[in-house]
Backbone as a printed PyTorch tensor [residue, N CA C, xyz], in Angstrom:
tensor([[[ 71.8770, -35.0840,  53.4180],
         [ 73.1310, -34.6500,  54.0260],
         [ 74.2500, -34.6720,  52.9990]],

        [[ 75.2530, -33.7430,  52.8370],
         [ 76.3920, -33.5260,  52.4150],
         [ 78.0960, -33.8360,  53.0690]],

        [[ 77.8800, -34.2940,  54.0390],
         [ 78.6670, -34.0060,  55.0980],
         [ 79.1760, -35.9520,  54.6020]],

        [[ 80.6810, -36.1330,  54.9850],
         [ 81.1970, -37.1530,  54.6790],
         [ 82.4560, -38.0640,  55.4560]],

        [[ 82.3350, -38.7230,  55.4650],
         [ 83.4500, -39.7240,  56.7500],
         [ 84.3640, -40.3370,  56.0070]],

        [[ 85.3470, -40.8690,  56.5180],
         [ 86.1220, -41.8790,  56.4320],
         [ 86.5580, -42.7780,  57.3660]],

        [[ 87.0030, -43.8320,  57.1510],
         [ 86.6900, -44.9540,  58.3730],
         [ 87.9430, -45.8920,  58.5700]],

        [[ 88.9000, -45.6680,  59.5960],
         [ 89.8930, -46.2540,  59.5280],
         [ 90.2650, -47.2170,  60.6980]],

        [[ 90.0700, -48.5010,  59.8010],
         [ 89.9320, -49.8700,  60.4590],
         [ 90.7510, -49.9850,  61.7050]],

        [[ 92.4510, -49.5280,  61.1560],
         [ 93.2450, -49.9550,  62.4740],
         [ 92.9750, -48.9520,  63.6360]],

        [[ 92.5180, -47.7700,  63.5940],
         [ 92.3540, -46.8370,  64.7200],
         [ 90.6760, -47.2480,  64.8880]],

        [[ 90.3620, -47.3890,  64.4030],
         [ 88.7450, -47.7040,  64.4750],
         [ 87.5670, -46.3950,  65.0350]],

        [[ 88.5050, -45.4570,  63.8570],
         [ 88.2460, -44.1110,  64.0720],
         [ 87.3630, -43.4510,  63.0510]],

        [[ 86.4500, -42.5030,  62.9700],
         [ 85.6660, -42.0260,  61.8730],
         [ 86.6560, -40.5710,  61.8970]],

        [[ 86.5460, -39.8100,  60.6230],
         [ 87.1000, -38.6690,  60.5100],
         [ 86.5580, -37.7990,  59.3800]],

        [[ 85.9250, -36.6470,  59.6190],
         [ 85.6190, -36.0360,  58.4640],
         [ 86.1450, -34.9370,  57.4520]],

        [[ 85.4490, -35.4810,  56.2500],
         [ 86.5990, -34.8990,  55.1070],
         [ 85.4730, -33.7830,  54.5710]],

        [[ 85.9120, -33.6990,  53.0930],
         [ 85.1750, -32.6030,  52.7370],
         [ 83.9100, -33.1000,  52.0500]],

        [[ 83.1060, -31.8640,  52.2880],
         [ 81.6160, -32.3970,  52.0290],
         [ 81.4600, -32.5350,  50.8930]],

        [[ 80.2680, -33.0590,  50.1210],
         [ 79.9980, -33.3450,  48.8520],
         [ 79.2830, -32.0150,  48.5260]],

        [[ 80.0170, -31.2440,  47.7560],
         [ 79.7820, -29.7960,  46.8140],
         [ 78.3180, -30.1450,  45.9730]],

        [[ 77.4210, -30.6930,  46.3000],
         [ 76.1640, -30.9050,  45.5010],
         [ 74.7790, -30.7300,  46.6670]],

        [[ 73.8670, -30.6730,  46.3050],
         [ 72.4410, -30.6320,  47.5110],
         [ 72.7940, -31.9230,  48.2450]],

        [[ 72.2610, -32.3860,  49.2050],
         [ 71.8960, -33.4900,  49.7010],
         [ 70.7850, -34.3150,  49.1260]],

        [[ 71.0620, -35.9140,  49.3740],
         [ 70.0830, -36.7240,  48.4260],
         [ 70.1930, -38.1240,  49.3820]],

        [[ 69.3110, -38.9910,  48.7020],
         [ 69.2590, -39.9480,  49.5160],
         [ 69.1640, -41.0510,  47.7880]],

        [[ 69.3810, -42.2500,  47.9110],
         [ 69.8820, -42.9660,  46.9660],
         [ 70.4180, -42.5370,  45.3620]],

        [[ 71.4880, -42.4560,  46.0840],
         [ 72.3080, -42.1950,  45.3290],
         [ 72.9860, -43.4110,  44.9080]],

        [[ 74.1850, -43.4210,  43.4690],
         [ 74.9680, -44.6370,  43.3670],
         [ 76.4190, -44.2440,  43.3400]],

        [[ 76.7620, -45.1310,  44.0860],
         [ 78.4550, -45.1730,  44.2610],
         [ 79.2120, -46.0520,  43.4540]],

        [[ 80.3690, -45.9610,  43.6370],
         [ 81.4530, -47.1860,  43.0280],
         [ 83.0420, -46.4420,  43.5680]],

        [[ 84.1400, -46.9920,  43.2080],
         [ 84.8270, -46.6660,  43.4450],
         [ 86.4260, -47.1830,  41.9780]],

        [[ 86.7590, -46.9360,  42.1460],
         [ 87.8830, -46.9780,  40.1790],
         [ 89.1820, -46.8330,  40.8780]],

        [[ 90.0670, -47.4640,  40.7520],
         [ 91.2990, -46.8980,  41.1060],
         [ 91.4670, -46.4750,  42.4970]],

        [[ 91.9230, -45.3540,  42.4330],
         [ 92.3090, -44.8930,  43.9460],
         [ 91.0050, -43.7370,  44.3500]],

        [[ 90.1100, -43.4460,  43.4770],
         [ 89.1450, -42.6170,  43.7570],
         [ 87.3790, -43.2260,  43.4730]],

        [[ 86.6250, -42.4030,  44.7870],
         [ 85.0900, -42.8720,  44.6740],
         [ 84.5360, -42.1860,  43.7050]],

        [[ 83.3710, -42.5400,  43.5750],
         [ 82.4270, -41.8460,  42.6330],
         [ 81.3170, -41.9480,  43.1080]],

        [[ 80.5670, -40.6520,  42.9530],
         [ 79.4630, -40.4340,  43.7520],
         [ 78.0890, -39.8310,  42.6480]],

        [[ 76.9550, -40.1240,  42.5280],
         [ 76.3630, -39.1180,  41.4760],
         [ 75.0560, -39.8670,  41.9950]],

        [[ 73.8630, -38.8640,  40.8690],
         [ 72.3550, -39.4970,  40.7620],
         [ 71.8880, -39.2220,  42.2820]],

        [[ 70.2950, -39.9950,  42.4240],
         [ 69.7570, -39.5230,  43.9280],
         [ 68.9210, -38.5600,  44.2490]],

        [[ 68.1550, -38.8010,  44.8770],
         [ 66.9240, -38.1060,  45.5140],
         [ 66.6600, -36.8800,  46.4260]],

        [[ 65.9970, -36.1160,  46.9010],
         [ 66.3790, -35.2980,  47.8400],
         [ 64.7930, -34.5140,  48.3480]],

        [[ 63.6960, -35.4920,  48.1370],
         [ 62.3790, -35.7270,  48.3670],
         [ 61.5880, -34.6320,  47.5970]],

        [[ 62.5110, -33.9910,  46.8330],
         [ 60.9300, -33.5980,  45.3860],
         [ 62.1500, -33.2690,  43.8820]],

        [[ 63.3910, -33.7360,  44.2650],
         [ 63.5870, -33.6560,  42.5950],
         [ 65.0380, -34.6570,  42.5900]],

        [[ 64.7520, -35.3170,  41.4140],
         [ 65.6210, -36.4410,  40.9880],
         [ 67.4730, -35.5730,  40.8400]],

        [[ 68.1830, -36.4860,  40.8380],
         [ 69.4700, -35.4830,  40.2380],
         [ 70.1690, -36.3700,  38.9190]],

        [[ 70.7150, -35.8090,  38.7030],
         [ 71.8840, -36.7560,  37.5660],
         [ 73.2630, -36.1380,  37.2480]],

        [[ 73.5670, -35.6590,  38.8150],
         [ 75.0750, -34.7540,  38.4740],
         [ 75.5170, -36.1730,  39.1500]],

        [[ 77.1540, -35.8300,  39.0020],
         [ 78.4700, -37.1230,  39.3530],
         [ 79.3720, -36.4320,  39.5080]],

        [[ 80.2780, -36.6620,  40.6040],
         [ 81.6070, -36.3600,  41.4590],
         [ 82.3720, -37.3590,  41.4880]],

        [[ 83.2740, -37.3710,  41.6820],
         [ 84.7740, -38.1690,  42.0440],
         [ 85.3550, -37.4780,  42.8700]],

        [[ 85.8790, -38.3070,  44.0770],
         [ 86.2810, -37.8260,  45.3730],
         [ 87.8630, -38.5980,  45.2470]],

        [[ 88.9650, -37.6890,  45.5750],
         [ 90.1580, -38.1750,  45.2720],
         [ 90.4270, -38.2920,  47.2200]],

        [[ 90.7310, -39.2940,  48.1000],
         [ 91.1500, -39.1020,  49.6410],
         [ 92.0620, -38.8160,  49.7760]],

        [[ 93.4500, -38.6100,  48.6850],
         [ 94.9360, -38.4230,  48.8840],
         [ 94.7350, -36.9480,  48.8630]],

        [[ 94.1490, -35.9210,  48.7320],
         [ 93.7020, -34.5060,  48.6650],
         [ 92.6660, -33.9500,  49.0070]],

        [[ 91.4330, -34.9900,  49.5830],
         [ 90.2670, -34.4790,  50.1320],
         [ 89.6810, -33.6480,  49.3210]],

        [[ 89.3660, -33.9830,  47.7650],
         [ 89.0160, -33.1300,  47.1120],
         [ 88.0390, -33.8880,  46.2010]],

        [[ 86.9860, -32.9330,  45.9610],
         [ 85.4750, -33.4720,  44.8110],
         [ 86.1560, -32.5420,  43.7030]],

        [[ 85.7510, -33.6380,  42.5680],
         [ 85.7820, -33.1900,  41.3890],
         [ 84.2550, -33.4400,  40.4550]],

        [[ 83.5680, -32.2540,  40.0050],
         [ 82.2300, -32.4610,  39.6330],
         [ 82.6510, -32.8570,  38.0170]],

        [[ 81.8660, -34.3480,  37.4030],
         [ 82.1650, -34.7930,  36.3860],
         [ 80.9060, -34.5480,  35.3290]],

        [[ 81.4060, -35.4030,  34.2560],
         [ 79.8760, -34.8940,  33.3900],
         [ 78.6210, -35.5950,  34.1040]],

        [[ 77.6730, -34.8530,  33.2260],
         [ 76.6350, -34.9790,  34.5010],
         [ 76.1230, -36.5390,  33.2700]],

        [[ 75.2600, -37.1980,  34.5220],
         [ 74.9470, -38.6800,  34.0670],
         [ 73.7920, -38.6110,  32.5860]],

        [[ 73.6370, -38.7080,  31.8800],
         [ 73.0250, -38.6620,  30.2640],
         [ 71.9330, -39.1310,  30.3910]],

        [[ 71.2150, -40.2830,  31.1980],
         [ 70.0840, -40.6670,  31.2180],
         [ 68.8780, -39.9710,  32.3120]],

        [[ 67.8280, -40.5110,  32.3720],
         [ 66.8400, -39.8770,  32.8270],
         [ 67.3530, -39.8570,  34.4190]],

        [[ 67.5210, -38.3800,  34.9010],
         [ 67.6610, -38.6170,  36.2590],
         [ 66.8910, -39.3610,  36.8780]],

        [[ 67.5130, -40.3350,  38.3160],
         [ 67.0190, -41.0850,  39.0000],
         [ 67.6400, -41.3610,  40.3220]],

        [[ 67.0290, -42.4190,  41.0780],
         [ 67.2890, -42.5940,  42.1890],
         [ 67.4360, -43.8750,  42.5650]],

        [[ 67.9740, -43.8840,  43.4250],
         [ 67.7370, -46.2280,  43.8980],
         [ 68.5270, -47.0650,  42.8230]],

        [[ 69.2540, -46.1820,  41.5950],
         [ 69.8850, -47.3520,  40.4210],
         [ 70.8430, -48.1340,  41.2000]],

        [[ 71.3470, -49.3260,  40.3610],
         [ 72.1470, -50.0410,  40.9270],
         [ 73.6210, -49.7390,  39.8020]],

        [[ 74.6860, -50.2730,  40.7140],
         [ 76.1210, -49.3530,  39.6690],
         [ 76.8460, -50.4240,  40.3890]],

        [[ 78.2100, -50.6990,  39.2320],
         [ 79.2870, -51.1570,  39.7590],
         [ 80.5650, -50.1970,  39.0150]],

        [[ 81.6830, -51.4270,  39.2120],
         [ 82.8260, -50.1600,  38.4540],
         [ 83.2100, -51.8500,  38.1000]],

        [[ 84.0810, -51.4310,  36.6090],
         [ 84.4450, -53.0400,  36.2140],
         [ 85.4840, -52.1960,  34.7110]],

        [[ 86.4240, -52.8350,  34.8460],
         [ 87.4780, -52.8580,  33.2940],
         [ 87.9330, -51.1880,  33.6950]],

        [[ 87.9940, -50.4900,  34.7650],
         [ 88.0000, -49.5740,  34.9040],
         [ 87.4660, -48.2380,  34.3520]],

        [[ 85.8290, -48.6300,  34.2530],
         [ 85.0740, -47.7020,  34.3640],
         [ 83.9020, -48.1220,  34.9300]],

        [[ 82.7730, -47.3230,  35.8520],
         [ 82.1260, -47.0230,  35.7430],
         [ 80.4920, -47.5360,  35.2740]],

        [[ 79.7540, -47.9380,  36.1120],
         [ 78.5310, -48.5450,  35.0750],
         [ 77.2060, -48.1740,  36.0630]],

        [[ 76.0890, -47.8230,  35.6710],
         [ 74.8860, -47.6550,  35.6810],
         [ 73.3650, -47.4800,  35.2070]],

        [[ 72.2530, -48.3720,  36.2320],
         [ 71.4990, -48.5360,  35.3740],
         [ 69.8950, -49.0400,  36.2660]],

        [[ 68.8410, -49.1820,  35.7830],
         [ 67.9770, -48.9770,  36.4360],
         [ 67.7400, -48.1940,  37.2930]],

        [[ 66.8640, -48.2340,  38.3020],
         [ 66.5690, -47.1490,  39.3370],
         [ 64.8280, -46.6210,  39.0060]],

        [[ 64.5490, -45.5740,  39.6110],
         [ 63.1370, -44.7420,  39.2900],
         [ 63.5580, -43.6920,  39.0600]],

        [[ 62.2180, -42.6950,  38.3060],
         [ 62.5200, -41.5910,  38.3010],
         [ 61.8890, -40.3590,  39.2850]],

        [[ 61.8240, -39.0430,  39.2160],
         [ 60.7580, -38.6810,  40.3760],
         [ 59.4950, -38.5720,  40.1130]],

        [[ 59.2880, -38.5860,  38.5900],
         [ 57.3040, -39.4880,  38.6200],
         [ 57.1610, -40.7180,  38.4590]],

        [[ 58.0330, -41.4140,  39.2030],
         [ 57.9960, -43.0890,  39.7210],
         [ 58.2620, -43.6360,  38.4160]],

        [[ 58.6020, -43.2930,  37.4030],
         [ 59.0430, -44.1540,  36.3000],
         [ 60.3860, -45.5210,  37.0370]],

        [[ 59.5460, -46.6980,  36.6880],
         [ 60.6050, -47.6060,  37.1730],
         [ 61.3700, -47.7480,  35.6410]],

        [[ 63.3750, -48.0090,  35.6270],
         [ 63.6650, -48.1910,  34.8030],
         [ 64.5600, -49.2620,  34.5250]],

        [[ 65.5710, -49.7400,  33.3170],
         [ 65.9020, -50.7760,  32.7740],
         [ 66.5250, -50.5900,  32.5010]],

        [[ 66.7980, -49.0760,  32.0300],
         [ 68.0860, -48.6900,  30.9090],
         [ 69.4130, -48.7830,  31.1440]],

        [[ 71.0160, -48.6850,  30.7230],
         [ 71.7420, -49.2520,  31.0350],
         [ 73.1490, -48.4030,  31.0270]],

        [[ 74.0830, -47.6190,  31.5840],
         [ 75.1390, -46.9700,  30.7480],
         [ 76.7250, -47.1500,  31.3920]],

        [[ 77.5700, -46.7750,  30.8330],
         [ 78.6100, -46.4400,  31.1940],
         [ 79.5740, -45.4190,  31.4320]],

        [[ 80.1440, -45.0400,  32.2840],
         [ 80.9200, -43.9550,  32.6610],
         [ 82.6420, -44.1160,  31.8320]],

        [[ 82.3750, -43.5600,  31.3400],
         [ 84.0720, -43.3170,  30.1140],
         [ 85.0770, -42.7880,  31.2550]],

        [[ 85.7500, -43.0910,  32.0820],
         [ 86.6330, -42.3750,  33.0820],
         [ 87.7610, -41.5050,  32.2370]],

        [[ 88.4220, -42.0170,  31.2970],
         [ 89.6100, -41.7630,  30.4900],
         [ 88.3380, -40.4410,  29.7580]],

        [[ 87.6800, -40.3900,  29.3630],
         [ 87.0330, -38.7990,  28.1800],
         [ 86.1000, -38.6710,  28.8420]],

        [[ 86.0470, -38.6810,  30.3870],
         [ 84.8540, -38.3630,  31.4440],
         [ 83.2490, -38.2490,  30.6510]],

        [[ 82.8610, -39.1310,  29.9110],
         [ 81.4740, -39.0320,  29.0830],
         [ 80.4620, -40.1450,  29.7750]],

        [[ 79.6550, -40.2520,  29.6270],
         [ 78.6150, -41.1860,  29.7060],
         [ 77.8000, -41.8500,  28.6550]],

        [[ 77.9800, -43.2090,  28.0690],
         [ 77.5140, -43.8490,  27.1750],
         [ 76.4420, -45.0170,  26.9610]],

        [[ 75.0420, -45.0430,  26.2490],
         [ 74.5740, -45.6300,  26.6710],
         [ 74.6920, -47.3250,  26.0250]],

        [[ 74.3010, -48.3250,  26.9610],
         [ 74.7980, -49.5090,  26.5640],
         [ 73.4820, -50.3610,  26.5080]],

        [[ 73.4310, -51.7830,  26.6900],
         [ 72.6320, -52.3380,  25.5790],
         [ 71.7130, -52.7250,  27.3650]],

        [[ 70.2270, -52.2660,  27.1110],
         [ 69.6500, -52.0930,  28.4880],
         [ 69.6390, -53.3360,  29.2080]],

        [[ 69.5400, -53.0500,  30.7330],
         [ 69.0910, -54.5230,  31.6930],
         [ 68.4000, -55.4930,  31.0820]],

        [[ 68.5260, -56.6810,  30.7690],
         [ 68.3660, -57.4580,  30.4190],
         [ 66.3720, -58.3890,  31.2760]],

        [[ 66.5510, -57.9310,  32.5040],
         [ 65.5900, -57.9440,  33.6540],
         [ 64.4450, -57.2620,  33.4980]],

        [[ 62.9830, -57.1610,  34.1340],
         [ 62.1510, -56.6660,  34.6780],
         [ 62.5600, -55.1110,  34.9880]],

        [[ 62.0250, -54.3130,  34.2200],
         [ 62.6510, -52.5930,  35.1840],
         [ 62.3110, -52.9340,  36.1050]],

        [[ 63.2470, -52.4260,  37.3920],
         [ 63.3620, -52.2180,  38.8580],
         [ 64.0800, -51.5710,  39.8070]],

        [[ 63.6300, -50.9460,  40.4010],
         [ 64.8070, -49.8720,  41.4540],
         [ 65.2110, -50.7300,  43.1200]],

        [[ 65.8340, -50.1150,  43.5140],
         [ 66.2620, -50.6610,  44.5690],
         [ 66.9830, -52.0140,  44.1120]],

        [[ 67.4000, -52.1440,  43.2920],
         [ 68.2690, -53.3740,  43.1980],
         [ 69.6970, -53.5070,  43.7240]],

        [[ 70.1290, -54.4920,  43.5910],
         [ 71.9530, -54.3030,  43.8840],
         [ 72.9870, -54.5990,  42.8160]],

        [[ 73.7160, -54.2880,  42.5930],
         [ 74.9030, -54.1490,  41.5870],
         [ 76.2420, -54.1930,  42.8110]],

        [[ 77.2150, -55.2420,  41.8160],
         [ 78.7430, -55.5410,  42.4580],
         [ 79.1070, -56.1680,  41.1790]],

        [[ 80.8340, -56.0320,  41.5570],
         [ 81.6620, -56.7020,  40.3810],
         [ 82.0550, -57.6700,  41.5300]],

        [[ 82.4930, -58.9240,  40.7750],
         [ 82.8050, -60.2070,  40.5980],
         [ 83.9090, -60.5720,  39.5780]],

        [[ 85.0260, -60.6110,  39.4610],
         [ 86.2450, -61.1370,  38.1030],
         [ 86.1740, -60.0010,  37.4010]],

        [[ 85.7130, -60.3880,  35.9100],
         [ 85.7070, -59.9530,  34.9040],
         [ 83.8200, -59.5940,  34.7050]],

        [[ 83.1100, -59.6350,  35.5970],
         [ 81.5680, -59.2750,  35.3400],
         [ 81.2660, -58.3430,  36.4000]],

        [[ 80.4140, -57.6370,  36.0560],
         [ 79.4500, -57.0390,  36.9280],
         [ 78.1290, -57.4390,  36.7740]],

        [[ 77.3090, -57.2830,  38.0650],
         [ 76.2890, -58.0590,  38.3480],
         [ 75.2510, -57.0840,  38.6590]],

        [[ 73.7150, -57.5080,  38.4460],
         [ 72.7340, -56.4900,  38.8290],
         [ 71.5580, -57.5700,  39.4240]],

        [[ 70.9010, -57.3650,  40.1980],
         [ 69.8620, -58.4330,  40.3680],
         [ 68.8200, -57.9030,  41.4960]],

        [[ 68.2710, -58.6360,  41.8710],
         [ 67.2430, -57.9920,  43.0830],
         [ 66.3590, -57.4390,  42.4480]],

        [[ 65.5480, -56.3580,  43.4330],
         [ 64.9370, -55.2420,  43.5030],
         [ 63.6530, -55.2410,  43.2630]],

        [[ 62.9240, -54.2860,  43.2720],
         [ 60.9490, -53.9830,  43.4270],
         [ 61.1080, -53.7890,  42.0740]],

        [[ 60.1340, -54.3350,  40.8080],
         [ 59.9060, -54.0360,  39.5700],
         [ 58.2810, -53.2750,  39.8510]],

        [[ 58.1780, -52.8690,  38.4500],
         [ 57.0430, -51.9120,  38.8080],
         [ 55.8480, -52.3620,  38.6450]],

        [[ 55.2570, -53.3360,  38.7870],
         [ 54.3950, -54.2520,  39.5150],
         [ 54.3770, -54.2830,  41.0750]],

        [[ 55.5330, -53.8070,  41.5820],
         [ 55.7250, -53.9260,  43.1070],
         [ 55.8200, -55.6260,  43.6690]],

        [[ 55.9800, -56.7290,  42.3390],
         [ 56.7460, -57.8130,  43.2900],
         [ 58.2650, -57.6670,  43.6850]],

        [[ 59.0670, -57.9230,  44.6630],
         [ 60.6290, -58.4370,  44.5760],
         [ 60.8880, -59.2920,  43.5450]],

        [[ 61.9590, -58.9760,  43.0970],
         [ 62.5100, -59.8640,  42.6300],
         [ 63.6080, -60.6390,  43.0050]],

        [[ 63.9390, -62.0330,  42.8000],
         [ 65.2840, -62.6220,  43.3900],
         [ 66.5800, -63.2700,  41.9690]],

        [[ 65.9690, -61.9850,  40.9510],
         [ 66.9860, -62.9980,  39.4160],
         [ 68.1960, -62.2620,  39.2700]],

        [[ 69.0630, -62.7380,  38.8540],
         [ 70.7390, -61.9260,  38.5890],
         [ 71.1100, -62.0830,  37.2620]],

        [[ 71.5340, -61.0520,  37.0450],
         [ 72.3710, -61.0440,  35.4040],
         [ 73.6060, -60.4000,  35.9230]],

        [[ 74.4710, -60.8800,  34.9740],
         [ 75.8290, -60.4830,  34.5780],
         [ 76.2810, -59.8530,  33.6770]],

        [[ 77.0520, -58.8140,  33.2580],
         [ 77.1740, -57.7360,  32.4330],
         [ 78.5020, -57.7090,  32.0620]],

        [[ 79.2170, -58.4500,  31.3020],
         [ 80.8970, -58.3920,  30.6890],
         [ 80.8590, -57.5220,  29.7640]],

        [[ 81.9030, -56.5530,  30.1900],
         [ 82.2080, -55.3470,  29.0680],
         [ 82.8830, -55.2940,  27.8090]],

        [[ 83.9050, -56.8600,  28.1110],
         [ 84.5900, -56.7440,  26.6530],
         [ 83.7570, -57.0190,  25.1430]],

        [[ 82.3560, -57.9440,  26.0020],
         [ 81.7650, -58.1310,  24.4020],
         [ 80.0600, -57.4450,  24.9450]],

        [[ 80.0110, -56.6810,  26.0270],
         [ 78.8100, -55.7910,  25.9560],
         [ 77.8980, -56.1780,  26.2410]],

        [[ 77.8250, -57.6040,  27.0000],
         [ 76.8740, -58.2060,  26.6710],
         [ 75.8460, -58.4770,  28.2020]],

        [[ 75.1740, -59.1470,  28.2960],
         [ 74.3900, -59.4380,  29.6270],
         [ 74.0260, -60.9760,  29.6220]],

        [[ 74.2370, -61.6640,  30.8020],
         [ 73.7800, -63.4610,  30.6780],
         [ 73.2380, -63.5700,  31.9830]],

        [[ 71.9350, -64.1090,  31.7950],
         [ 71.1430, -64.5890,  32.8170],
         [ 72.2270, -65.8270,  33.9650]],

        [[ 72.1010, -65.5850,  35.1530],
         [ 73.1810, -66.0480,  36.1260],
         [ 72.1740, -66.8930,  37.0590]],

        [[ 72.2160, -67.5530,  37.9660],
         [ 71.4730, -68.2030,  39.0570],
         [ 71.0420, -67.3240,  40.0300]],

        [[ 69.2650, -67.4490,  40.3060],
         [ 68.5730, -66.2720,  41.2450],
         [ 69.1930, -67.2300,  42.4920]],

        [[ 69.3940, -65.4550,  43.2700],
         [ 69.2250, -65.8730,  44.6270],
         [ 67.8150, -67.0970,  45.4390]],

        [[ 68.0560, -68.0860,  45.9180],
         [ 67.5820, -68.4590,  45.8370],
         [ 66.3960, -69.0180,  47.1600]],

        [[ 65.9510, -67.4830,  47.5850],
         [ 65.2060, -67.4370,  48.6730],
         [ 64.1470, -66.4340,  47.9320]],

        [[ 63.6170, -65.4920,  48.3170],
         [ 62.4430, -64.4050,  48.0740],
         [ 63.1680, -63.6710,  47.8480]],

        [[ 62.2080, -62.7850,  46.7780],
         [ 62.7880, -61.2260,  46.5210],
         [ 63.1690, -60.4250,  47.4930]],

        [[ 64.3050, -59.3470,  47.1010],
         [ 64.1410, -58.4200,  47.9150],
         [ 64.2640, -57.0940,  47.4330]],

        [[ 64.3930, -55.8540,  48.2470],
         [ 64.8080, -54.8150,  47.6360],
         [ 65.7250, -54.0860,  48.5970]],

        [[ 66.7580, -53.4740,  48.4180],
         [ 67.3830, -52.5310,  48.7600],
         [ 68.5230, -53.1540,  49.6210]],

        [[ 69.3280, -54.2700,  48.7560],
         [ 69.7980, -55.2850,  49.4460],
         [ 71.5000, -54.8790,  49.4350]],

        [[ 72.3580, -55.2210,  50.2350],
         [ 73.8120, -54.6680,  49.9820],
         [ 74.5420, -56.2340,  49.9330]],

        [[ 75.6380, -55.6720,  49.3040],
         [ 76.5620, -57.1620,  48.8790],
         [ 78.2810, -56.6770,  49.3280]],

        [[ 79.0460, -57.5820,  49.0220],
         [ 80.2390, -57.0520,  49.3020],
         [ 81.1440, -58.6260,  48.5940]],

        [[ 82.1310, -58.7400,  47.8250],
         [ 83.2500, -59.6330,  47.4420],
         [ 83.9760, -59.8150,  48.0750]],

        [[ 84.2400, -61.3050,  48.6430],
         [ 85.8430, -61.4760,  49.0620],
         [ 85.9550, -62.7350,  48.5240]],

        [[ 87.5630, -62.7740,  48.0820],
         [ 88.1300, -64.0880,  47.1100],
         [ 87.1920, -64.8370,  46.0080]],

        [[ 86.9540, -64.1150,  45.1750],
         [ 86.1570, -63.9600,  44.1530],
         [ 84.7710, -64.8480,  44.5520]],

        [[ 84.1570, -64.3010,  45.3820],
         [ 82.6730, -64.7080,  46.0720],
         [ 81.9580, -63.6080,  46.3400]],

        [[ 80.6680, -63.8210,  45.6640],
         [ 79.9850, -62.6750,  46.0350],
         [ 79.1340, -62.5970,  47.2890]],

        [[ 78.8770, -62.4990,  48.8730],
         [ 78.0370, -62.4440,  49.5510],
         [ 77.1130, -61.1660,  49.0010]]])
C-alpha cells in the first residue's frame, strides 16, 4: 500500500495525506530528522527496493531523495541521530541476510557507507536513538536463531560498543519507543 495517515492525538482522529509516490512495499525503514519523515528501502513480494523519500506534513508533500547505495533490502533496522539519518542490516530478495552499515548525509542528500554492524548479520531487528547513540539489536541472524544482543553506534567518533542484551529470548521484528532518556 501507498496510501498514508496522520494521527492526531487531541482529536483522536486519523486523516489522510498524500500517498507515497513509489510502488507499495512492506518493510520498509523509517526515521524521522527535524520536522520531516523519511521513508525508503522494502519489499513488495518479488523485488527488493532502495529508493528514499522525505515527507515534509507542513505541505503534504514527498520529496524523492538519493536512492539508498547499498544492496537493496528489506526488514533493515534505521534510526536518525546528530541529524542524519542511519541504516543497516536487513535481507536481500535472494535472502542474503546483512550487517552492513550507512548513513544518510541530509545537508548533500548522499548516502555513505560506515564501519559495518558490529553483530551477527540479521534482519528484522530494531534500531532507536537514545542521547547521543543509536542503537541496533534483536533480530533473526541467518542461522535462523533470535537474537537478544544490543550495540550502540555514536557518530561523533563512528564507532559501535557492545551494550547489555535484552535480557529474556531473542526476538525478531520487535518495536521500541524513548521517553526521558529510556529506551522501552
Amino acid at each position: 500500500k501507498v496510501d498514508f495517515y496522520e494521527y492526531d492525538p487531541a482529536l483522536n482522529t486519523w486523516t489522510q495525506k498524500a500517498s507515497l509516490p513509489a510502488p507499495g512495499r512492506s518493510g520498509a525503514v523509517s526515521f524521522s530528522i527535524n520536522d520531516k519523515g523519511y521513508i525508503g528501502t522494502g519489499y513488495d513480494g518479488t523485488a527488493t527496493y532502495n529508493d528514499f523519500y522525505s515527507y515534509e506534513p507542513a505541505i503534504d508533500t514527498w520529496t524523492p531523495l538519493a536512492d539508498f547505495v547499498g544492496l537493496p533490502r528489506y526488514v533493515a533496522a534505521g534510526f536518525a541521530l546528530g541529524g542524519n539519518g542511519y541504516l543497516g542490516t536487513g535481507k536481500s530478495v535472494t535472502n542474503q541476510i546483512l550487517n552492513d552499515f550507512y548513513k544518510y548525509d541530509v545537508a548533500q542528500n548522499i548516502w555513505i557507507q560506515k564501519l559495518d554492524f558490529p553483530g551477527k548479520s540479521r534482519f528484522s531487528a530494531e534500531g532507536f536513538t537514545l542521547t547521543t547513540y543509536g542503537y541496533i539489536g534483536t533480530g533473526l541472524n541467518l542461522h535462523g536463531y533470535y537474537e537478544n544482543d544490543f550495540y550502540a553506534f555514536e557518530d561523533v567518533t563512528d564507532n559501535w560498543m557492545v551494550v547489555a542484551a535484552l535480557p529474556t529470548q531473542g526476538r525478531k521484528g520487535a518495536c521500541s519507543f524513548t521517553i526521558n532518556d529510556k529506551a522501552y
